[in-house]
TORFI-451316 format. One record per residue (C-alpha): residue number from 1; residue in one letter; x, y, z. Coordinates in nm, 4 decimals. Layout:
N
<n->NUM	res->a	x->X	y->Y	z->Z>
...
END
This chain:
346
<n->1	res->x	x->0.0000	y->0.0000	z->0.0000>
<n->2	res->x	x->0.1133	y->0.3264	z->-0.1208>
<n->3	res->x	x->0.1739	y->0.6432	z->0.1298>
<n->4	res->x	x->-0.1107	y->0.8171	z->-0.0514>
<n->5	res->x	x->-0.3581	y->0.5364	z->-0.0349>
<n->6	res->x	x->-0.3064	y->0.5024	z->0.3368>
<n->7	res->x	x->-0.3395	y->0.8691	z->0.3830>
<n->8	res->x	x->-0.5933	y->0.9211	z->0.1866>
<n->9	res->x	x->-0.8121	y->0.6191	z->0.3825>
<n->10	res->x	x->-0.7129	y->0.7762	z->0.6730>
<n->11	res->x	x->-0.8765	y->1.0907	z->0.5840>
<n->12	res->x	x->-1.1786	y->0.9191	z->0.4866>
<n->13	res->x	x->-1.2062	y->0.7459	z->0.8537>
<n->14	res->x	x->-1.1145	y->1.0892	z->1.0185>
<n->15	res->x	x->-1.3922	y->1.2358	z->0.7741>
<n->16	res->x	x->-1.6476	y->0.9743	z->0.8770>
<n->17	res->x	x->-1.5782	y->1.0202	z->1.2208>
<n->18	res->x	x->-1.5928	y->1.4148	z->1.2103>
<n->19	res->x	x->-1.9140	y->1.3663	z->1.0684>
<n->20	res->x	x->-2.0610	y->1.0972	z->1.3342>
<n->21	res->x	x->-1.9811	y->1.3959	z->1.5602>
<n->22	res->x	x->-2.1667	y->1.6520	z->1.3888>
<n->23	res->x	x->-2.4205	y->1.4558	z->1.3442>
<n->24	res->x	x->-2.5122	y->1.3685	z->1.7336>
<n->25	res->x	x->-2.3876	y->1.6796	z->1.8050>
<n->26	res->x	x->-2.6849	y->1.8431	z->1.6121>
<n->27	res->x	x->-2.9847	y->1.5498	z->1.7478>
<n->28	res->x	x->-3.1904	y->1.7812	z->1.8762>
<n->29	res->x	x->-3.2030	y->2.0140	z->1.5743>
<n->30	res->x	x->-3.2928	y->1.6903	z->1.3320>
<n->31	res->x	x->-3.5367	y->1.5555	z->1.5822>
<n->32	res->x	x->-3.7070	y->1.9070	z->1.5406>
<n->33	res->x	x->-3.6688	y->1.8927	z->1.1749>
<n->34	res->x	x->-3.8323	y->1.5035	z->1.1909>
<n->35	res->x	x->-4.0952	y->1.6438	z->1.3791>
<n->36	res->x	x->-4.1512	y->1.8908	z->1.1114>
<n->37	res->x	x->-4.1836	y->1.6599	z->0.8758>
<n->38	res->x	x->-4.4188	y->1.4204	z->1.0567>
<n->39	res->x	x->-4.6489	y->1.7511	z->1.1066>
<n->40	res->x	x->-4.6087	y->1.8292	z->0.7080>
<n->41	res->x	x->-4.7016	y->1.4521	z->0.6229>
<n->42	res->x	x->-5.0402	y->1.4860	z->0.8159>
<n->43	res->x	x->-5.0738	y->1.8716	z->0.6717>
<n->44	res->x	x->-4.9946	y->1.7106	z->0.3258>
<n->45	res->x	x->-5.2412	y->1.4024	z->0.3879>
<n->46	res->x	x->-5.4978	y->1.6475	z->0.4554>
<n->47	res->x	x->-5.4420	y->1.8186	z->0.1662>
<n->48	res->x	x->-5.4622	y->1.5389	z->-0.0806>
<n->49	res->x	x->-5.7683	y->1.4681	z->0.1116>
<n->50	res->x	x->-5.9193	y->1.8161	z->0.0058>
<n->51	res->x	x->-5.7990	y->1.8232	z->-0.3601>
<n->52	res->x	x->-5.9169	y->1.4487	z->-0.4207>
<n->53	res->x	x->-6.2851	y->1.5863	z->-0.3318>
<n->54	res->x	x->-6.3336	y->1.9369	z->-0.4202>
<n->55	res->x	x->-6.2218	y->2.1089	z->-0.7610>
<n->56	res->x	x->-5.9787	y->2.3291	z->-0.5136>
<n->57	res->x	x->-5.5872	y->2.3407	z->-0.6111>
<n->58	res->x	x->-5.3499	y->2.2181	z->-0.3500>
<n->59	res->x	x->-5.2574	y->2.5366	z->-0.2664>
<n->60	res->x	x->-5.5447	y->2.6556	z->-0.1486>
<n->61	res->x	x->-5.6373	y->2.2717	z->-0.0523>
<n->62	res->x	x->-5.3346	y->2.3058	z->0.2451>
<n->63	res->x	x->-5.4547	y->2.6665	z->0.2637>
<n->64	res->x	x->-5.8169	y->2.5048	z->0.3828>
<n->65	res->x	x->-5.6520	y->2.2122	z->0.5951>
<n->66	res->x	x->-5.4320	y->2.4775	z->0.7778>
<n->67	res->x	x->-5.7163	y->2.7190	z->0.8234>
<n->68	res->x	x->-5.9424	y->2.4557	z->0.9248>
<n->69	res->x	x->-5.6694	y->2.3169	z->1.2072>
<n->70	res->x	x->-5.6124	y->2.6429	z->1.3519>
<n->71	res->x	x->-5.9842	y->2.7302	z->1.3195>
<n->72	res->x	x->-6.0577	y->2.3891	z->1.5218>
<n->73	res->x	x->-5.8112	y->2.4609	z->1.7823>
<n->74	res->x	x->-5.9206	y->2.8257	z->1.8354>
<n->75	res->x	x->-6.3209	y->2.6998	z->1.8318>
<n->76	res->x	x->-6.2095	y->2.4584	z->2.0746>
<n->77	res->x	x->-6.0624	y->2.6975	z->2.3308>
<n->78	res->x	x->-6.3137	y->2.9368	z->2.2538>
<n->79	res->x	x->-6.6042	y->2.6862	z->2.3239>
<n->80	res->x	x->-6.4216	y->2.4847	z->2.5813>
<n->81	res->x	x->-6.0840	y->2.6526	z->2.6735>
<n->82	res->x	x->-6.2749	y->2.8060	z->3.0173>
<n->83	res->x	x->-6.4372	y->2.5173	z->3.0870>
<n->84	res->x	x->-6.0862	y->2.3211	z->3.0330>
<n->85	res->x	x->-5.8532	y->2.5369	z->3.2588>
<n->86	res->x	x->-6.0938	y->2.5575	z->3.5164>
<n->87	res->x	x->-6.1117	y->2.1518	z->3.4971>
<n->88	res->x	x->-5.7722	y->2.1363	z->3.4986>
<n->89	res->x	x->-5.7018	y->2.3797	z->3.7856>
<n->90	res->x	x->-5.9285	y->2.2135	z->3.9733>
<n->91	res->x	x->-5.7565	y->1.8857	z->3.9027>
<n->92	res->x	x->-5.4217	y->2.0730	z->4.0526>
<n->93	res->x	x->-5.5826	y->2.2070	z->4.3638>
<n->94	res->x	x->-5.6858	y->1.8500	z->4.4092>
<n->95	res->x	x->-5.3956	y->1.6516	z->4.3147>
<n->96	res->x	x->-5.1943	y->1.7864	z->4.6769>
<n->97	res->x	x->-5.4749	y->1.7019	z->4.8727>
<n->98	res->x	x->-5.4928	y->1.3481	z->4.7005>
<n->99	res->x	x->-5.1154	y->1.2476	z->4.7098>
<n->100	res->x	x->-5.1500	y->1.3429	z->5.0976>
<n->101	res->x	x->-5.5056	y->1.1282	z->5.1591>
<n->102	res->x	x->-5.3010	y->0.8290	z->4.9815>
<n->103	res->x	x->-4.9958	y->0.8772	z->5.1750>
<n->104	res->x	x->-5.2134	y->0.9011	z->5.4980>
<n->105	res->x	x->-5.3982	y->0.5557	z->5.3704>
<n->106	res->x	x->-5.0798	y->0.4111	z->5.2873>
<n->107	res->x	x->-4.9054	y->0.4928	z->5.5933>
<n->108	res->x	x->-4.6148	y->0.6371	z->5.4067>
<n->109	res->x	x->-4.5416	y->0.9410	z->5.6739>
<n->110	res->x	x->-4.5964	y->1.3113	z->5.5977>
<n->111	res->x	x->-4.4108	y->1.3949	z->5.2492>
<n->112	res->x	x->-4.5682	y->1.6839	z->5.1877>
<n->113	res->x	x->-4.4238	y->1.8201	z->5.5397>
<n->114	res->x	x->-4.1068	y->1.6747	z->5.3994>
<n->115	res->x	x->-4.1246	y->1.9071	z->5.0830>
<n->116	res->x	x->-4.2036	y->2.1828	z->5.2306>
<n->117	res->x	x->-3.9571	y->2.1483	z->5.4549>
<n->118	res->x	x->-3.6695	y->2.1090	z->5.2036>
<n->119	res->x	x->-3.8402	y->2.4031	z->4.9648>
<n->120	res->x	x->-3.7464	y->2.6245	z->5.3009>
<n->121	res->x	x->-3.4069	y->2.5155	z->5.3537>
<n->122	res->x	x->-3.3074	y->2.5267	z->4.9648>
<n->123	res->x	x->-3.4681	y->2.8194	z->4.8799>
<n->124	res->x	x->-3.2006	y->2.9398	z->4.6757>
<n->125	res->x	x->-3.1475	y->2.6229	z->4.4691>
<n->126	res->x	x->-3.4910	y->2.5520	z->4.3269>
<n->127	res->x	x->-3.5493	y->2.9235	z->4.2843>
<n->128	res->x	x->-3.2521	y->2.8840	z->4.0450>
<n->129	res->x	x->-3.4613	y->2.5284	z->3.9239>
<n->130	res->x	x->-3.7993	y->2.7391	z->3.8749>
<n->131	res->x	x->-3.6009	y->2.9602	z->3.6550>
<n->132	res->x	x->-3.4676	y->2.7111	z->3.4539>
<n->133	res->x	x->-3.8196	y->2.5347	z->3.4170>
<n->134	res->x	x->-3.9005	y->2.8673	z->3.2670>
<n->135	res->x	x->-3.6844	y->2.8456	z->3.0030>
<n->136	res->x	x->-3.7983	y->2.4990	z->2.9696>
<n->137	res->x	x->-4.1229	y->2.6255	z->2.8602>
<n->138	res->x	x->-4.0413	y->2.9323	z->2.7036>
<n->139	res->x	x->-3.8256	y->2.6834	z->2.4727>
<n->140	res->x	x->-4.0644	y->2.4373	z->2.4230>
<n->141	res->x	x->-4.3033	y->2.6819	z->2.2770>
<n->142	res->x	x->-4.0532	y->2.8396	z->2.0332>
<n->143	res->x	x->-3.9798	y->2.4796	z->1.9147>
<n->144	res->x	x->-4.3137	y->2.4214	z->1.8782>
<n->145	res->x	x->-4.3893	y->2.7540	z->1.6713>
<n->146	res->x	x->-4.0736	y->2.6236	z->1.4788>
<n->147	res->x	x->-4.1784	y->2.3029	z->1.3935>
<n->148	res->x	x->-4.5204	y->2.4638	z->1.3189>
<n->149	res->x	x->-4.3452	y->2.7164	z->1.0500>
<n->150	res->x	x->-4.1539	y->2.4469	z->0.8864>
<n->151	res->x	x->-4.3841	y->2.2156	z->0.8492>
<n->152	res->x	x->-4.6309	y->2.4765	z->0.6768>
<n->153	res->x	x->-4.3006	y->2.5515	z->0.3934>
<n->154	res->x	x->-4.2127	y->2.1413	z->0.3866>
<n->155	res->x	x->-4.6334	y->2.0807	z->0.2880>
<n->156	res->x	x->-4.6020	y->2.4003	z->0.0593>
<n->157	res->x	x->-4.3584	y->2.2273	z->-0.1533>
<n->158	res->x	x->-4.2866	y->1.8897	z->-0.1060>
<n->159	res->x	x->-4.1393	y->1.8590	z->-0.4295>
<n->160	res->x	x->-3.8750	y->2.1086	z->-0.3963>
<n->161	res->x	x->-3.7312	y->1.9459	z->-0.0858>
<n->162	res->x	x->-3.8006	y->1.5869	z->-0.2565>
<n->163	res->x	x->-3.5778	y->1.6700	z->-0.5136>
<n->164	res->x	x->-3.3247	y->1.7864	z->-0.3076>
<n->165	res->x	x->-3.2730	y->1.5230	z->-0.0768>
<n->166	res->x	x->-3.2633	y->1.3334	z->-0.4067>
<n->167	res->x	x->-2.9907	y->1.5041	z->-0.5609>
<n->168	res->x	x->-2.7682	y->1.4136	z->-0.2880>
<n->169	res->x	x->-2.7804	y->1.0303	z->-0.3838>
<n->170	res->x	x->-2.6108	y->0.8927	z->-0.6761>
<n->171	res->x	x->-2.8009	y->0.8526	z->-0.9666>
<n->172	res->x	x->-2.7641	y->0.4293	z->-1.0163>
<n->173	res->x	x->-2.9411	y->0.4658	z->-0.6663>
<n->174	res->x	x->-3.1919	y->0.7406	z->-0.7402>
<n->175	res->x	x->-3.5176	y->0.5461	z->-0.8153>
<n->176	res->x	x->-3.4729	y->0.3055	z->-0.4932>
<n->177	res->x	x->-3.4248	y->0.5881	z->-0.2664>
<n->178	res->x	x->-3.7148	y->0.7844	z->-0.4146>
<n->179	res->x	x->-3.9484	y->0.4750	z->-0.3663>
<n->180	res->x	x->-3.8103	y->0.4526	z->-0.0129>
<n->181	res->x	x->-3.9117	y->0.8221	z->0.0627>
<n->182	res->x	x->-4.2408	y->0.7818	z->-0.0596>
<n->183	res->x	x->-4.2758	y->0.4545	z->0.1101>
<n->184	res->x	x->-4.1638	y->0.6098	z->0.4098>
<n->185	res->x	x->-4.3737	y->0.8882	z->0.3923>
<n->186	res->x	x->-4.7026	y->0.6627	z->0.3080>
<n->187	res->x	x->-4.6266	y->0.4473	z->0.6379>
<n->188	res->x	x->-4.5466	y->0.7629	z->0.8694>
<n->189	res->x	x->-4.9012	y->0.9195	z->0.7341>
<n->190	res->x	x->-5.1130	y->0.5530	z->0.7838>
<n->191	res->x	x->-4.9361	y->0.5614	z->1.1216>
<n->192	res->x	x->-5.0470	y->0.9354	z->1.1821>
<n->193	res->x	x->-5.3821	y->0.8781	z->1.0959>
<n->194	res->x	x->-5.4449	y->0.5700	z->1.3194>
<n->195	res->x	x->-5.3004	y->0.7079	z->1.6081>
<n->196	res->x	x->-5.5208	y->1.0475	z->1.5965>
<n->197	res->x	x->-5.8116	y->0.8548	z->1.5377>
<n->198	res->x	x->-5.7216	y->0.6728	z->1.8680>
<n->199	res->x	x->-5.6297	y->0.9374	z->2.0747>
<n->200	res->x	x->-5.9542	y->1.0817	z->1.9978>
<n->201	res->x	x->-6.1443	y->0.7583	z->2.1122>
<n->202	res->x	x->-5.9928	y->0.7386	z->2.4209>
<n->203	res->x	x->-6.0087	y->1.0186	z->2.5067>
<n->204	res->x	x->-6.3869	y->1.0695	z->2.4179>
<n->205	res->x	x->-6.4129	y->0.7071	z->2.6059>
<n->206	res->x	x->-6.2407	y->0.7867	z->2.8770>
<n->207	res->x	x->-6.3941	y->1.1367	z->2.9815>
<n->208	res->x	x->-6.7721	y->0.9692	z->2.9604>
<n->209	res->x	x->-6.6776	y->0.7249	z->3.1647>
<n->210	res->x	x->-6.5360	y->0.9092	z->3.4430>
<n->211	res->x	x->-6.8015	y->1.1267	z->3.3394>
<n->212	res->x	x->-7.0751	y->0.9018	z->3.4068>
<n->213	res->x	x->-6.8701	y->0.7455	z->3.7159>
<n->214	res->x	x->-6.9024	y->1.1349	z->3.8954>
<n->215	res->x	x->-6.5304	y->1.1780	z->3.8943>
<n->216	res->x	x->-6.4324	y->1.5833	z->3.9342>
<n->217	res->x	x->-6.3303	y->1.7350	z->3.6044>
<n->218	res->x	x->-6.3818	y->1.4629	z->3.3397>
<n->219	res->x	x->-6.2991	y->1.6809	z->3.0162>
<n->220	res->x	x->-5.9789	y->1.7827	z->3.1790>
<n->221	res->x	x->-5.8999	y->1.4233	z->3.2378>
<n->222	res->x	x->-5.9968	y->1.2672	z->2.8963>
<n->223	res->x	x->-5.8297	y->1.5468	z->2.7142>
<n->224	res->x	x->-5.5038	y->1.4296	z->2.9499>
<n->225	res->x	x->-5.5441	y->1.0826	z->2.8515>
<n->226	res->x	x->-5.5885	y->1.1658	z->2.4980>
<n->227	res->x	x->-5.2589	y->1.3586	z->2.4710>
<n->228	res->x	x->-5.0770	y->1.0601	z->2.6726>
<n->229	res->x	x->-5.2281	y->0.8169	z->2.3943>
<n->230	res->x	x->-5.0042	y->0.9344	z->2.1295>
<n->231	res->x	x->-4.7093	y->0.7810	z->2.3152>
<n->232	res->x	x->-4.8093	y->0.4193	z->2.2934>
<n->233	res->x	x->-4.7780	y->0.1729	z->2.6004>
<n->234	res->x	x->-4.6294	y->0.4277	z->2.8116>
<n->235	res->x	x->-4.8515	y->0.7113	z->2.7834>
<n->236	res->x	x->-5.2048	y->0.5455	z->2.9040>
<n->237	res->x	x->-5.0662	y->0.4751	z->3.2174>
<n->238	res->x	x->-4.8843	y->0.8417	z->3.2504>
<n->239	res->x	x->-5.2290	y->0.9588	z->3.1586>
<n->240	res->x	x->-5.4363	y->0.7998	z->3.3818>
<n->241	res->x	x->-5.2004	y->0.8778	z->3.6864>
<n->242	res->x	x->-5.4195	y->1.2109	z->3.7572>
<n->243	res->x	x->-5.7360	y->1.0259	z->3.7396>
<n->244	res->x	x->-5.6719	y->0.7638	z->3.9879>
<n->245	res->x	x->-5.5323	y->1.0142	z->4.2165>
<n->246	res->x	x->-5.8618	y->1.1906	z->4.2230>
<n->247	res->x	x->-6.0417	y->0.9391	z->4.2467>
<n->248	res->x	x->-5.8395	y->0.7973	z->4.5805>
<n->249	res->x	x->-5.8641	y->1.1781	z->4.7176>
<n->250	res->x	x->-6.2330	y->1.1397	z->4.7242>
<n->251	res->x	x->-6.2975	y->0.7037	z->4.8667>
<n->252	res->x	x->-6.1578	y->0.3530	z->4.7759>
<n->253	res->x	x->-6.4969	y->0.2833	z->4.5667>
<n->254	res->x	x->-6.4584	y->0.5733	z->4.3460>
<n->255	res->x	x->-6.0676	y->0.4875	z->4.2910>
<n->256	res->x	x->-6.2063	y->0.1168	z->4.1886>
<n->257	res->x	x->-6.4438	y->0.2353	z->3.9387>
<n->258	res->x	x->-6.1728	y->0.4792	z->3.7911>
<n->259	res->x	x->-5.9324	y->0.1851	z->3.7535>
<n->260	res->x	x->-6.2708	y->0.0131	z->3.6583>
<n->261	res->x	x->-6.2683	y->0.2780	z->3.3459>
<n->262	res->x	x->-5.9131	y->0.3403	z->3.2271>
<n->263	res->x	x->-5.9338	y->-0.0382	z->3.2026>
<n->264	res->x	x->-6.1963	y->-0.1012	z->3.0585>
<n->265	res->x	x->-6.0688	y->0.1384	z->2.8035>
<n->266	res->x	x->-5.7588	y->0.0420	z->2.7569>
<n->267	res->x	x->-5.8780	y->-0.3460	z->2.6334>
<n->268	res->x	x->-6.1133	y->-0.1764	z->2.4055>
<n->269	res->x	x->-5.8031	y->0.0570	z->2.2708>
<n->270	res->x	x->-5.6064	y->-0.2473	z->2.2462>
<n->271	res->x	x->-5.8471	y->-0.5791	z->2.1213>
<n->272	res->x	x->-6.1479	y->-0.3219	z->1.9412>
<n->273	res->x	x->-6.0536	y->0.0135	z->1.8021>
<n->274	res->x	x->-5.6280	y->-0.0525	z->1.7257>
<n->275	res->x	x->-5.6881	y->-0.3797	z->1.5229>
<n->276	res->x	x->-5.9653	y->-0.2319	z->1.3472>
<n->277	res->x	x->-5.7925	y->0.0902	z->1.2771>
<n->278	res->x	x->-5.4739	y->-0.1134	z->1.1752>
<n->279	res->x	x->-5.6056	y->-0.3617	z->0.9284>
<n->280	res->x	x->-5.6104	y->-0.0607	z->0.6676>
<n->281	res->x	x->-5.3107	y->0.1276	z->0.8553>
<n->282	res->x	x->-4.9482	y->0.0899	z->0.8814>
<n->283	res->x	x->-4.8622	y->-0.0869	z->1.2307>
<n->284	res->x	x->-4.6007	y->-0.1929	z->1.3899>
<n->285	res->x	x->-4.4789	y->-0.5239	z->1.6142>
<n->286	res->x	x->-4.5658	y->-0.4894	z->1.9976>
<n->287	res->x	x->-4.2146	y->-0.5811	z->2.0659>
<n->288	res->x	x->-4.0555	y->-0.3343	z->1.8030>
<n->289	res->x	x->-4.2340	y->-0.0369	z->1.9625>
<n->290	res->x	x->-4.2147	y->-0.1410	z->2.3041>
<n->291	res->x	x->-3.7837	y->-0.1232	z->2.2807>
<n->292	res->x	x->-3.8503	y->0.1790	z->2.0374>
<n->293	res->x	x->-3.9596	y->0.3353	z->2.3196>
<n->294	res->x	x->-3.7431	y->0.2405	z->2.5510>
<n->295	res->x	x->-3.3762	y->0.3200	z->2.3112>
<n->296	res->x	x->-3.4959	y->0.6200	z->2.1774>
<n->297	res->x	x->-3.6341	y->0.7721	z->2.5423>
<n->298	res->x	x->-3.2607	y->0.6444	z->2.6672>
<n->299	res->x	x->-3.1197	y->0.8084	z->2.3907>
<n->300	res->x	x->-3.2694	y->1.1387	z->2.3519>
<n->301	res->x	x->-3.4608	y->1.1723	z->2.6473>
<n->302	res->x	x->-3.8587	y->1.3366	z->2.6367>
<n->303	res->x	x->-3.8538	y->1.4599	z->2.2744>
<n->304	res->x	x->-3.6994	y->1.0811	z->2.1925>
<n->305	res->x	x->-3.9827	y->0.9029	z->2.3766>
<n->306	res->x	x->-4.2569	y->1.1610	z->2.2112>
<n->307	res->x	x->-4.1562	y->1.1150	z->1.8831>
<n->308	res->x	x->-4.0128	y->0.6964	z->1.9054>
<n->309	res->x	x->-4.3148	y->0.5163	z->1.7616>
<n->310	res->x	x->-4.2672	y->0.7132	z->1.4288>
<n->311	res->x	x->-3.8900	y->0.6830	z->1.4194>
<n->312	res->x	x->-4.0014	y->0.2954	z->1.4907>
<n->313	res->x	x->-4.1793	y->0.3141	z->1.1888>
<n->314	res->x	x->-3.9195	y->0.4777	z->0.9767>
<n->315	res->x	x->-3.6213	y->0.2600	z->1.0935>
<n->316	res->x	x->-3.8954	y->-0.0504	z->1.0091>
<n->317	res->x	x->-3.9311	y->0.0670	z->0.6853>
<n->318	res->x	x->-3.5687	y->0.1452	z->0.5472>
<n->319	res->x	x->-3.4671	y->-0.1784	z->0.7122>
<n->320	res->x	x->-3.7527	y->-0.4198	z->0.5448>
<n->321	res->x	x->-3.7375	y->-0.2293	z->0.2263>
<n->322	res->x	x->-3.3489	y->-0.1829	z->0.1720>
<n->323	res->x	x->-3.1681	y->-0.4837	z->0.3712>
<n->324	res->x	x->-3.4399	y->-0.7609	z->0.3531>
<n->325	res->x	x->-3.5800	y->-0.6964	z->0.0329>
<n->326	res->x	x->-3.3093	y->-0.5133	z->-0.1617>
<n->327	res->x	x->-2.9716	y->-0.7036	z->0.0207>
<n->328	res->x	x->-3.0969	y->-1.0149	z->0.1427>
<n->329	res->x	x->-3.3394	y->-1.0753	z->-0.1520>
<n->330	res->x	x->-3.5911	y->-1.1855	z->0.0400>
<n->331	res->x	x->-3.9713	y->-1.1196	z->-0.0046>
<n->332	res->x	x->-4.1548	y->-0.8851	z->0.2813>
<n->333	res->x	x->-4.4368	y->-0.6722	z->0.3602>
<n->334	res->x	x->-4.3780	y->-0.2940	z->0.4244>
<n->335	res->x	x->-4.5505	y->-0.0629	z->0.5529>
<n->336	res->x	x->-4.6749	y->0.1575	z->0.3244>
<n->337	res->x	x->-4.7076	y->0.0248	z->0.0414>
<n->338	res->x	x->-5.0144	y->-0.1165	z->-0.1489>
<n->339	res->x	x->-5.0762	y->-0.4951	z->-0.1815>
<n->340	res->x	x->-4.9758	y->-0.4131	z->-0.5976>
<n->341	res->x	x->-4.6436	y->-0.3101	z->-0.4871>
<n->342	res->x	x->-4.5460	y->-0.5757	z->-0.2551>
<n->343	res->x	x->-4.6381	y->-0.8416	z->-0.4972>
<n->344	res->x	x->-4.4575	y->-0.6899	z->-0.7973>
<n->345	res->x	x->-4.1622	y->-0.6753	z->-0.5619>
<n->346	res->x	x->-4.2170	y->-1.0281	z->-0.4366>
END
């Protein structure tokens, strides 16, 4: 081996490295950007909805599907936003007041008298930790706005970026990666779609029941439980925390009946409305999701266990598409694609 070829392998290594670096180096700023894309998928979806059934162009079919989201969400606070806050202040007035009736049932000792006591003697040190929970927030938001702004420009032009990501693959490779993004893309919207549809079952389900049960504050707590669905496996139970809490606040019958519910709706989220919703829709192994969840909240913390489920779905993809059917030559279903496509391919 010549000098040059060793150096110039070297460089290559070094190059690959450097690049490694940069690229966990800027995570958070392509998690944003994935999360930007996942909102322009179900803006796009919508769209294609809109021009497929009314003689409207797609610009002013996104125009209609943005105006119609933000029109939704503003009716929604408008109609219910009072009603909403007051539910869910009341479900914070009553939360302390539960923790301390379970820690008197459970004979745990005083821990609220233990918190208070340490907010007095390190006054100075979660000052400094409310501070920095308000830059939490005040950064959350201006993530969200910027996922919100980007995903409006990546659903005003797919193409544009399409082509661009395509220009940075080498044309022998071309067509497979551009029927990988559009695979990709079909999966992440079937996935979208049957995971709103579910959130919004549950948590219609969920606040009649506890609803019907007498629990305080039932809209509060199904709109809690329908946020927490879109985190699958983990987020029911995160979501139903605040109800059962209530409910053990108040007696032991009430709690019962409140486990009675979140049950109850759970196995119909899980044997009824999931496999119905997922023999049109893409869907994933139990399994695969439940260690998606689990790597990517390891790996990039909140924002990694929000968004793992449709990483799980992308990472299923490229690997069934491009290393069992493309390397390994074998025949296999993907996700996204149309029963035409996987049997030309098979």
């Amino acid at each position: 081996m010549s000098d040059w070829t060793f150096f110039r392998r070297v460089l290559i290594v070094a190059a690959i490295v450097v690049l490694a670096l940069l690229i966990w180096q800027l995570l958070p700023a392509l998690l944003l950007l994935f999360a930007a894309v996942l909102f322009a998928l179900m803006l796009d979806g919508g769209a294609d909805f809109v021009e497929r059934h009314t003689p409207l162009s797609r610009s002013f079919a996104l125009a209609l599907v943005i105006l119609a989201i933000v029109g939704l969400l503003g009716g929604v606070l408008f109609q219910f936003g009072g009603q909403i806050m007051t539910q869910l202040d009341d479900v914070a007035q009553r939360l302390p007041g539960a923790i301390a009736s379970l820690q008197t049932r459970l004979g745990v000792g005083d821990i609220t008298g233990k918190l208070m006591e340490e907010l007095r003697t390190n006054t100075g040190s979660i000052l400094i930790q409310i501070t920095s929970a308000a830059g939490f927030l005040i950064n959350l938001v201006g993530n969200l706005l910027l996922v919100f702004v980007a995903a409006v420009f990546l659903a005003a032009q797919p193409d544009l970026y399409h082509r661009g990501v395509l220009m940075l693959v080498p044309n022998s490779e071309r067509d497979l990666f551009a029927d990988t993004l559009d695979t990709s893309a079909s999966a992440l919207k079937q996935w979208l779609l049957a995971q709103l549809i579910a959130m919004m079952m549950v948590g219609a389900l969920t606040g009649i029941g506890l609803w019907l049960i007498g629990l305080p504050s039932p809209l509060a707590l199904g709109l809690i439980s329908a946020l927490a669905e879109f985190i699958p496996i983990v987020g029911p139970i995160l979501g139903a925390i605040p109800a059962v809490l209530l409910a053990v606040s108040i007696d032991w019958t009430t709690a019962i009946w409140t486990i009675g519910v979140v049950v109850v709706v759970q196995q119909l989220e899980s044997n009824l409305i999931m496999p119905l919703i997922q023999q049109k829709l893409a869907a994933l192994p139990p399994v695969v999701t439940m260690f998606a969840i689990l790597a990517f909240g390891l790996l990039f913390g909140p924002v990694g266990l929000v968004l793992a489920t449709p990483l799980a779905v992308l990472c299923y993809v490229l690997v069934t598409k491009l290393y069992i059917r493309e390397l390994l030559d074998e025949p296999a279903k993907v996700p996204g694609e149309d029963d035409a496509t996987v049997a030309n391919a098979a």
